[in-house]
SENU-884579 format. One line per field, with one value per residue: residue number from 1; residue in one letter; x, z, y of N, C-alpha, C, O in turn. Coordinates in Angstrom, 2 decimals. Atoms other than C-alpha are relative to their C-alpha. Layout:
<recs>
n = NUM / ...;
res = a / ...;
n_east = X / ...;
n_up = Z / ...;
n_north = Y / ...;
ca_east = X / ...;
ca_up = Z / ...;
ca_north = Y / ...;
c_east = X / ...;
c_up = Z / ...;
c_north = Y / ...;
o_east = X / ...;
o_up = Z / ...;
o_north = Y / ...;
</recs>
This chain:
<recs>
n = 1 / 2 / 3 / 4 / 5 / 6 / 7 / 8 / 9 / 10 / 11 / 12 / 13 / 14 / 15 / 16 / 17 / 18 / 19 / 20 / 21 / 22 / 23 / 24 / 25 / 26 / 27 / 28 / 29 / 30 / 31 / 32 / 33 / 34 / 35 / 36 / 37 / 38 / 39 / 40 / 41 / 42 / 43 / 44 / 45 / 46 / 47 / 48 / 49 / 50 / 51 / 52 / 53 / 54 / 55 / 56 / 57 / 58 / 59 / 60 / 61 / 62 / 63 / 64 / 65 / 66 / 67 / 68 / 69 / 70 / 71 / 72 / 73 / 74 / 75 / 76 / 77 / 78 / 79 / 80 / 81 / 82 / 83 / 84 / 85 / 86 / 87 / 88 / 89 / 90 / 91 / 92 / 93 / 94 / 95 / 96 / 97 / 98 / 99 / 100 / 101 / 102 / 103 / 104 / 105 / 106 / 107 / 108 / 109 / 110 / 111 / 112 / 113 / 114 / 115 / 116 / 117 / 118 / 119 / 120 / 121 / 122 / 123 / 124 / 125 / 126 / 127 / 128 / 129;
res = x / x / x / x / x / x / x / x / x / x / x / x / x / x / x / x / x / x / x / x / x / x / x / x / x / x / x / x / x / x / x / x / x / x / x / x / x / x / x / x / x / x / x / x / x / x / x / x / x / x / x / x / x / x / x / x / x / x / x / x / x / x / x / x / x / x / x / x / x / x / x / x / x / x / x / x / x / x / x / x / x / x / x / x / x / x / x / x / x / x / x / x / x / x / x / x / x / x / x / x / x / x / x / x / x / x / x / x / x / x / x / x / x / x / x / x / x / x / x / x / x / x / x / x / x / x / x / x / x;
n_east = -1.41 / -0.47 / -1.25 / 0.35 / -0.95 / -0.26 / 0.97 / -0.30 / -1.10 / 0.18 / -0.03 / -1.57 / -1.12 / 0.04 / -0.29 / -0.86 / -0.19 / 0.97 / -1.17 / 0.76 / -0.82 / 0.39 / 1.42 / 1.07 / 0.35 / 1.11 / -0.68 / -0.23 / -1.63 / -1.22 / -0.60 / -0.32 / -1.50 / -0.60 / -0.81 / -1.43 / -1.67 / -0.21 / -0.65 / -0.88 / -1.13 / -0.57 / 0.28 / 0.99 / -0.52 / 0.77 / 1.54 / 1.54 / 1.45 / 0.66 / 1.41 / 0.45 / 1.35 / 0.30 / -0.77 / -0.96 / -0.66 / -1.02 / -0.79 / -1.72 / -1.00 / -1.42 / -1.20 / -0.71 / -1.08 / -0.46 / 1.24 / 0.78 / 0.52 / -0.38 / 0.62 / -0.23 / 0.71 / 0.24 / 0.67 / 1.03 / -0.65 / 1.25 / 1.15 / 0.85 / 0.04 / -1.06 / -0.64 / -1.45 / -0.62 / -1.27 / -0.13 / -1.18 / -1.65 / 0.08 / 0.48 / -1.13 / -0.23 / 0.53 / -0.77 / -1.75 / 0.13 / 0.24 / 1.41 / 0.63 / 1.00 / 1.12 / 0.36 / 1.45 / -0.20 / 0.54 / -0.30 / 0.53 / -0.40 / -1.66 / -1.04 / -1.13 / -1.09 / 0.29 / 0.83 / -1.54 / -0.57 / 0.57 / 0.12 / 1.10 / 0.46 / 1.45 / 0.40 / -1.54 / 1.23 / -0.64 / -1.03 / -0.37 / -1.22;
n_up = -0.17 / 1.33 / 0.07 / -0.88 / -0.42 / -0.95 / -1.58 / -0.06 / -0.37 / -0.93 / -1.23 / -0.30 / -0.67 / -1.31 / -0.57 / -0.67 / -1.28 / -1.25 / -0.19 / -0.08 / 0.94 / 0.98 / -0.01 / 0.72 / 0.73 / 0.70 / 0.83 / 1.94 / 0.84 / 0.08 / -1.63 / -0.13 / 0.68 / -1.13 / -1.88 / 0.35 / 0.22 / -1.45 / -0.64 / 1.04 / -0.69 / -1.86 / -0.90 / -0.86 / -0.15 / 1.01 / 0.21 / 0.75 / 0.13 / -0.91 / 0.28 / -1.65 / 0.45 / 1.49 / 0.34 / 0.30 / -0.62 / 0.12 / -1.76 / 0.06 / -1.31 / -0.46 / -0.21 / -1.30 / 0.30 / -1.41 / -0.55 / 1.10 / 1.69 / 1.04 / 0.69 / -1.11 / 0.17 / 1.13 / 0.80 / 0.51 / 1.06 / 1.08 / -0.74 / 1.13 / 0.98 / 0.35 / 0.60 / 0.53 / 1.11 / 0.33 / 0.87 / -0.48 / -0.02 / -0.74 / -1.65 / -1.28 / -0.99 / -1.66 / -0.55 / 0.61 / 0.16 / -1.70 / -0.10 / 1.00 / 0.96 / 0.88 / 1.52 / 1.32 / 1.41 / 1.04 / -0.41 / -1.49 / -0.69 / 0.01 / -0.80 / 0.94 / 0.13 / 1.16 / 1.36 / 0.78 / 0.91 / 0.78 / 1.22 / 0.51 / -0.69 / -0.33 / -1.22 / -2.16 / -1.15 / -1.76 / -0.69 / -1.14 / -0.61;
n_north = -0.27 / -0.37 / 0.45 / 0.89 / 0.26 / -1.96 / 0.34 / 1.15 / -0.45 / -0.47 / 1.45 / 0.40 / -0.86 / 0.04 / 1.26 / -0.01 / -1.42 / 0.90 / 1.20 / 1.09 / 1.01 / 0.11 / -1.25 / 0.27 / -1.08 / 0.93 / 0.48 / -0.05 / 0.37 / -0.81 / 0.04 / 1.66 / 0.11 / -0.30 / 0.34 / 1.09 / -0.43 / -0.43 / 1.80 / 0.50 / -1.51 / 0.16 / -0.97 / 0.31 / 1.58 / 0.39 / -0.32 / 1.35 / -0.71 / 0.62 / -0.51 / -0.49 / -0.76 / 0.03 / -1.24 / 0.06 / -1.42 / 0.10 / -0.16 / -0.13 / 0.25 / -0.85 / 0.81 / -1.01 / 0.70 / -0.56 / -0.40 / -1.23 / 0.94 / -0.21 / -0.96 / -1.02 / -1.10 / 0.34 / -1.46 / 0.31 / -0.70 / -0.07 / -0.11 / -0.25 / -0.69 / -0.36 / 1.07 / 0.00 / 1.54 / -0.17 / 1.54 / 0.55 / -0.37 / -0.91 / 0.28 / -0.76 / 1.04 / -0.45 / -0.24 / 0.63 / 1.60 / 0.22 / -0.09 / 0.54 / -0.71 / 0.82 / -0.50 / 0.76 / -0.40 / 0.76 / 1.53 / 0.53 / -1.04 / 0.02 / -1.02 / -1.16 / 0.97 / 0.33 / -0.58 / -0.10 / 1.17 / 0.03 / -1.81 / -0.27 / -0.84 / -0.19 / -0.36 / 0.40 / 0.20 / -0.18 / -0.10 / 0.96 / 0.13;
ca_east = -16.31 / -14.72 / -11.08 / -11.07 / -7.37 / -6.65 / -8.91 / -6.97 / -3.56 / -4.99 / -5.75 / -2.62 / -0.95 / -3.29 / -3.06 / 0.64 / 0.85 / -1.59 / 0.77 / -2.19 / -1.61 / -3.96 / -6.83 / -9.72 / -10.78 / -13.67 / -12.35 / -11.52 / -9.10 / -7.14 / -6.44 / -6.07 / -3.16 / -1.87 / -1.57 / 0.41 / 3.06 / 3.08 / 3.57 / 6.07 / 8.32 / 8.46 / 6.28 / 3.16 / 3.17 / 0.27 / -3.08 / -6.41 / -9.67 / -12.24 / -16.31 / -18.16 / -21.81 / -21.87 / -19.17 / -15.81 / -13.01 / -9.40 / -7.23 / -3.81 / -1.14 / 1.05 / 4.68 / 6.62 / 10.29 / 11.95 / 8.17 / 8.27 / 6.39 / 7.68 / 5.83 / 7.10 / 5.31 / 2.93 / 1.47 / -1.31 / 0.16 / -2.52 / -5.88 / -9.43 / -8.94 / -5.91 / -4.20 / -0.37 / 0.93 / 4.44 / 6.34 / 9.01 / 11.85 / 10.16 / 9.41 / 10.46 / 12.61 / 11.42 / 13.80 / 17.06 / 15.69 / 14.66 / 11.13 / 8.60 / 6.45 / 3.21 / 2.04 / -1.13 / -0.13 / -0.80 / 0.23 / -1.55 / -0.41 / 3.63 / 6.34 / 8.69 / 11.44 / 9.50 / 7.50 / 11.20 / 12.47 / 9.50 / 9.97 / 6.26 / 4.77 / 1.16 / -0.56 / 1.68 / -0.95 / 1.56 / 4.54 / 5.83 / 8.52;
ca_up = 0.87 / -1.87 / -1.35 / -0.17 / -0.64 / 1.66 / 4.34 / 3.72 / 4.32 / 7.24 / 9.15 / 8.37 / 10.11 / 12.89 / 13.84 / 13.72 / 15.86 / 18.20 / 18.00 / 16.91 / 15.74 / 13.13 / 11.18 / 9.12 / 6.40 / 3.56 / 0.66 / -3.43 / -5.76 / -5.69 / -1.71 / -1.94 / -4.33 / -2.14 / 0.92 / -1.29 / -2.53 / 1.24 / 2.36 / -0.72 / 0.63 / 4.11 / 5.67 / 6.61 / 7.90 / 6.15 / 4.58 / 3.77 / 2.78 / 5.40 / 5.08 / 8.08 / 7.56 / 3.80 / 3.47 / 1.91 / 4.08 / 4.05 / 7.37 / 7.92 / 10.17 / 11.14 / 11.13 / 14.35 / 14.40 / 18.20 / 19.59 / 16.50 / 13.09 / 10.10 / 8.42 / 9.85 / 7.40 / 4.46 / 2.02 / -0.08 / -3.86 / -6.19 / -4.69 / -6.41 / -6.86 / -7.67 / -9.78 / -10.49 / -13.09 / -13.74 / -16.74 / -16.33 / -16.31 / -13.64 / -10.61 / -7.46 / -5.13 / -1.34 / 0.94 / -1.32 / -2.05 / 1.66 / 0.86 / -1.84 / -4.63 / -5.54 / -8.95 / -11.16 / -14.20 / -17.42 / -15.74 / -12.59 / -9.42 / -9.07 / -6.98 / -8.30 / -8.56 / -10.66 / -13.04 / -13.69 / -14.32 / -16.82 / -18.53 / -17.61 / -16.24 / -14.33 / -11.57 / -7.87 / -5.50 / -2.27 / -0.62 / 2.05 / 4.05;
ca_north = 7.03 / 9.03 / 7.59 / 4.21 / 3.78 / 7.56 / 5.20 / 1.87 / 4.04 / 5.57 / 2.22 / 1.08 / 3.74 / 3.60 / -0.01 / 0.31 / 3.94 / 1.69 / -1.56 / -3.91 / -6.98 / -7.01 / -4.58 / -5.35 / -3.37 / -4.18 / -5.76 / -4.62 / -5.60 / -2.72 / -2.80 / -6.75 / -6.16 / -3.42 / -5.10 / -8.23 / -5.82 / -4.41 / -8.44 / -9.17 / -5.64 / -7.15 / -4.35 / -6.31 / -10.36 / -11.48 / -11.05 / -13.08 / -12.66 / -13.50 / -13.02 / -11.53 / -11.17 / -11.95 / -9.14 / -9.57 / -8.02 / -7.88 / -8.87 / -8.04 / -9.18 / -6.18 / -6.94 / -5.33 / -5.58 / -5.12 / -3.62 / -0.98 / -1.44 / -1.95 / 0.50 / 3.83 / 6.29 / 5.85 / 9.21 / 8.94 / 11.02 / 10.64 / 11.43 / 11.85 / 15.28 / 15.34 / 12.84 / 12.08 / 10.44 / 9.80 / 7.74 / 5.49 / 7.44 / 9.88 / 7.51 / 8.87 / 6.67 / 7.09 / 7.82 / 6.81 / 3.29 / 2.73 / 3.24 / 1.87 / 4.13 / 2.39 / 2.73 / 1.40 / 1.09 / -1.00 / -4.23 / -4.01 / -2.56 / -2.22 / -0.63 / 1.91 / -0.49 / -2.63 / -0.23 / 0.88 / -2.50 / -2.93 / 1.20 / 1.39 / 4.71 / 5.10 / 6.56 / 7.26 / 6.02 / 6.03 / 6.33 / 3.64 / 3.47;
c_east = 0.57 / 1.41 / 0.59 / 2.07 / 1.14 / -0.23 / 0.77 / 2.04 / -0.06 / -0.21 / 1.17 / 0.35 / -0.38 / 0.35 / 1.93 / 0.65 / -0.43 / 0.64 / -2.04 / 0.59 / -0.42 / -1.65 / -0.83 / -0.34 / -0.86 / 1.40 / -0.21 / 1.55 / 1.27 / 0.76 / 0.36 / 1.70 / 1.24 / 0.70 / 0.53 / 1.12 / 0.59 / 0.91 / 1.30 / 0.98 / -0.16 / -0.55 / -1.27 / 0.52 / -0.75 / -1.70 / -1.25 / -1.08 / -1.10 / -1.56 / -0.68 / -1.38 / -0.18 / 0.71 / 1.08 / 1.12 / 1.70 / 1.10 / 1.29 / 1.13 / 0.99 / 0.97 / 0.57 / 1.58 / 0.66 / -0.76 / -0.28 / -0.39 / 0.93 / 0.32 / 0.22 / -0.52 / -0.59 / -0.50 / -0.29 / 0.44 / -1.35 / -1.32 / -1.28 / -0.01 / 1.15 / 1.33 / 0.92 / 0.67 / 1.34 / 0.07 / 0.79 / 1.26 / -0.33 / -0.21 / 1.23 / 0.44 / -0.37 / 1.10 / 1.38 / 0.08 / -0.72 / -1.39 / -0.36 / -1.15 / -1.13 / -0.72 / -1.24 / 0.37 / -0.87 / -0.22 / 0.03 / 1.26 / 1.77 / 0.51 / 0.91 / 1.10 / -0.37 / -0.25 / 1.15 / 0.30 / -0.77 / -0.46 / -1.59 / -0.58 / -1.37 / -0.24 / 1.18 / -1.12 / 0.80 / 1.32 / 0.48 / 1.18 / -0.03;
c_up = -1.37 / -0.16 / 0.82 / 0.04 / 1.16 / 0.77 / 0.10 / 0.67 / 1.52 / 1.09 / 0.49 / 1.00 / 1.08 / 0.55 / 0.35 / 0.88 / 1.41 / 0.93 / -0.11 / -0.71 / -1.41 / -0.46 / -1.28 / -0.89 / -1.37 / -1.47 / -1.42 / -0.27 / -0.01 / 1.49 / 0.37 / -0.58 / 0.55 / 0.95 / -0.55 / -0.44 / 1.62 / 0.96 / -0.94 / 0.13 / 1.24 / 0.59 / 1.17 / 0.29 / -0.98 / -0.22 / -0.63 / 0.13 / 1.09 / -0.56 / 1.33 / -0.80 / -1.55 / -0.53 / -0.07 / 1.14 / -0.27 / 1.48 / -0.54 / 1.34 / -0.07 / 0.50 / 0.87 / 0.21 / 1.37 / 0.58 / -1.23 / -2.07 / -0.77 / -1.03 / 0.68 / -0.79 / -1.31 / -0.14 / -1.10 / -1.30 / -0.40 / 0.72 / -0.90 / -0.31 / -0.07 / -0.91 / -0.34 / -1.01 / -0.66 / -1.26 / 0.44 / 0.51 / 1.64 / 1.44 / 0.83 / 0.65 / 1.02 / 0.41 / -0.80 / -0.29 / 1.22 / -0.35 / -1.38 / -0.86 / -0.27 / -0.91 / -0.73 / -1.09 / -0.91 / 0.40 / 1.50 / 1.27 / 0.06 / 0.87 / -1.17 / -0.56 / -0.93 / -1.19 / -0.31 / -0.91 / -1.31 / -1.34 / -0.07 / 1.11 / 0.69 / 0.85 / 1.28 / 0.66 / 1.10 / 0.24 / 0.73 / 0.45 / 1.45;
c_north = 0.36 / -0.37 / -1.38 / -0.47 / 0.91 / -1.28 / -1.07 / 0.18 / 0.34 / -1.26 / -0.90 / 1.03 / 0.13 / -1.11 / -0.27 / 0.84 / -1.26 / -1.14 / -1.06 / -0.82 / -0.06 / 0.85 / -0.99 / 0.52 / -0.88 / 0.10 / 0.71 / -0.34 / 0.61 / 0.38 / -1.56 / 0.17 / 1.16 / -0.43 / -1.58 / 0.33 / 0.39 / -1.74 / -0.29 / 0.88 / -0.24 / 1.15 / -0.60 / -1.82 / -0.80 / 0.34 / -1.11 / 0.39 / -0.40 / 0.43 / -0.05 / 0.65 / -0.11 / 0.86 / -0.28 / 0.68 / -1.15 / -0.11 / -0.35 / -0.01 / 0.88 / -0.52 / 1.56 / -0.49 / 1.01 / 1.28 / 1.38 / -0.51 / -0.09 / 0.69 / 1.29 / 1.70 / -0.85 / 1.64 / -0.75 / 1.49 / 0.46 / -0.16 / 0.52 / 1.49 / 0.75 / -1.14 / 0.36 / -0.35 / 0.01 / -1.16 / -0.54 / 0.34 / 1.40 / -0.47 / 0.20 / -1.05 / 0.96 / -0.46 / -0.76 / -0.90 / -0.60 / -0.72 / -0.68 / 1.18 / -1.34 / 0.25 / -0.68 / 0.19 / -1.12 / -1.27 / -0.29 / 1.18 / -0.28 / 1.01 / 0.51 / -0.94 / -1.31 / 0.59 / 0.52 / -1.00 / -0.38 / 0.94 / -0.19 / 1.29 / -0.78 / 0.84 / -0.05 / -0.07 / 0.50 / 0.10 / -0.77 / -0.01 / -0.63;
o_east = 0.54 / 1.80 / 1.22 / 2.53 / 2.26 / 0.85 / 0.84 / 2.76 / 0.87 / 0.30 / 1.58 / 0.33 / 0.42 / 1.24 / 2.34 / 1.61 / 0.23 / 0.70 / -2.78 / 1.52 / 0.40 / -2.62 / -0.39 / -0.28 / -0.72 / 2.38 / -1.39 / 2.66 / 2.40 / 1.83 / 0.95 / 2.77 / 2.44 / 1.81 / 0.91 / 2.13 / 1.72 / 1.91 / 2.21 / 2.00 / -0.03 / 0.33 / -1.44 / 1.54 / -0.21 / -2.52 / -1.32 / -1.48 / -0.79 / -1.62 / -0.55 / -1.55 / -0.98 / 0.35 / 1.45 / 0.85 / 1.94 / 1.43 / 1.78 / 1.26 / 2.05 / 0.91 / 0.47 / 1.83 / 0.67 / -0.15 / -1.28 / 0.01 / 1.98 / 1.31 / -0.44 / -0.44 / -0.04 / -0.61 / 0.32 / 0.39 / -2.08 / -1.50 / -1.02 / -0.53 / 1.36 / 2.46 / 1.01 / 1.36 / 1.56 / -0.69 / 1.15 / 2.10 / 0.58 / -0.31 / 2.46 / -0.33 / -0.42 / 1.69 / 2.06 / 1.22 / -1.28 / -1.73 / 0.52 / -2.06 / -0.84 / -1.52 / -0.94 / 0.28 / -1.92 / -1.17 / 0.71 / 2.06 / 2.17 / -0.05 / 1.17 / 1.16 / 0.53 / 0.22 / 1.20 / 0.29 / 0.00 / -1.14 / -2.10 / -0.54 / -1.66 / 0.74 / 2.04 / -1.86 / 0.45 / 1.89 / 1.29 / 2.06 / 1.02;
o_up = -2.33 / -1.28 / 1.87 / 1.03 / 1.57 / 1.18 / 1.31 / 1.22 / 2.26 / 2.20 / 1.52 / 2.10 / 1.97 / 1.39 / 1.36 / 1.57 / 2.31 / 2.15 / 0.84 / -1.51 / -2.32 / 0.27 / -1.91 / -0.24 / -1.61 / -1.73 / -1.75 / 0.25 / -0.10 / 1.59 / 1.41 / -0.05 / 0.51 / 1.44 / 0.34 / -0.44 / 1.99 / 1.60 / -0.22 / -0.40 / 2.04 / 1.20 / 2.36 / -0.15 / -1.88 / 0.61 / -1.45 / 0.95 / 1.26 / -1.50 / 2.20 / -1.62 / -1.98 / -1.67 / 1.05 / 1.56 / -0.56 / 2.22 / -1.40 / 2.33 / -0.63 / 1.41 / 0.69 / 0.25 / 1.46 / 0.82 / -1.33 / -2.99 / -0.41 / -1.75 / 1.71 / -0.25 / -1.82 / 0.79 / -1.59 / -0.82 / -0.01 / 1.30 / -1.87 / -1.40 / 0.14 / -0.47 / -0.83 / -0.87 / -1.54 / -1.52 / 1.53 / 1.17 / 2.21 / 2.43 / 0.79 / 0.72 / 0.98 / -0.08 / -0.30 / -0.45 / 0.95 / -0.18 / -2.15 / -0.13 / -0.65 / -0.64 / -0.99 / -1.61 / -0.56 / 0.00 / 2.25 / 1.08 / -0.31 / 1.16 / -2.33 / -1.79 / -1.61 / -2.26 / -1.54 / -2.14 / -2.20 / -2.35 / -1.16 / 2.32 / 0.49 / 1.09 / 1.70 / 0.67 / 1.67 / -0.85 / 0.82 / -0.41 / 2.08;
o_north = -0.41 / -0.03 / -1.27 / -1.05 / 0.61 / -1.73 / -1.28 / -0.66 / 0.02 / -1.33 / -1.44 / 0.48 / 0.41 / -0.95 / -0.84 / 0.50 / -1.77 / -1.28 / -1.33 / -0.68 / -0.22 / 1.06 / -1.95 / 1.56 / -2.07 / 0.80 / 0.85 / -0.36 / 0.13 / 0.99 / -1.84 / -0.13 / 0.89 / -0.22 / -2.34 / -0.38 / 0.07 / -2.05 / -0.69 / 0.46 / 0.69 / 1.76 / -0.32 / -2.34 / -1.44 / 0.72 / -2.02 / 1.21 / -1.58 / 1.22 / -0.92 / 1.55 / 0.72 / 1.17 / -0.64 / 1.81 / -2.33 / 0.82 / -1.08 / 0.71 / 0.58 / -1.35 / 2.78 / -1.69 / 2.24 / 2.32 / 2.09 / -1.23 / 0.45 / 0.74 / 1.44 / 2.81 / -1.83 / 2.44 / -1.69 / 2.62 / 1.37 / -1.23 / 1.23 / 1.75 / 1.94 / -1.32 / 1.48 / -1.36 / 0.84 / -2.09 / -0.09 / -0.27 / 1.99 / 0.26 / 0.13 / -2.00 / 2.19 / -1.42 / -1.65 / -1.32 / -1.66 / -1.90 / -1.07 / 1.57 / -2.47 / 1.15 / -1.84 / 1.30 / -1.65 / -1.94 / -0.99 / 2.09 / -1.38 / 2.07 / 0.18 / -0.97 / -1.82 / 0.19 / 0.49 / -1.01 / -0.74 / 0.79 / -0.41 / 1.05 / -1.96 / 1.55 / -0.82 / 0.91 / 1.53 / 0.03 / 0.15 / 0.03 / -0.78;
</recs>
């Protein structure tokens, strides 16, 4: 898999098109800390690590609010061949504030609204709303 966070966006978005309650997906650091800014922005309910078969994975409780998700679009910016990189003063707000930017920067992963509050550029991984 050459884009494991493309694939970790994409499950999201099916499981809540679908209405599941909850998806699976194999575990790294950088999709762990994902899906706790996702929980910490009220989009998902919750997440934990589980081991299946000697294999790390990541489960997530989709949050549904009067039978529709939470999560009502995500986009995937920065992609392997194509990388973004904004500084501080350039992150985009999603939809007018509505939405969330997700960023990698110096000090780990961050939303727009933080890596502001901190004047620190990086990477735009995603989009959320």
């Amino acid at each position: 898999m050459t884009d494991p966070i493309a694939d970790m966006l994409a499950r999201l978005r099916n499981a809540a098109t679908a209405g599941q309650a909850s998806l699976t997906l194999p575990y790294s650091k950088l999709k762990s800390d994902i899906a706790l800014i996702l929980k910490k922005e009220g989009y998902i309910n919750e997440t934990e690590l589980v081991t299946v078969e000697g294999h790390q994975n990541i489960k997530i409780q989709t949050k549904f609010v009067n039978k529709t998700s939470a999560i009502t679009g995500l986009k995937r910016v920065s992609r392997p061949g194509l990388r973004r990189y904004v500084g501080a003063e350039e992150i985009p707000r999603v939809l007018g504030g509505m939405g969330i930017a997700v960023l990698s920067t110096s000090r780990g992963i961050l939303t727009g609204h933080e890596a502001r509050k901190q004047k620190v550029g990086g990477e735009l991984l995603a989009y959320i709303w």
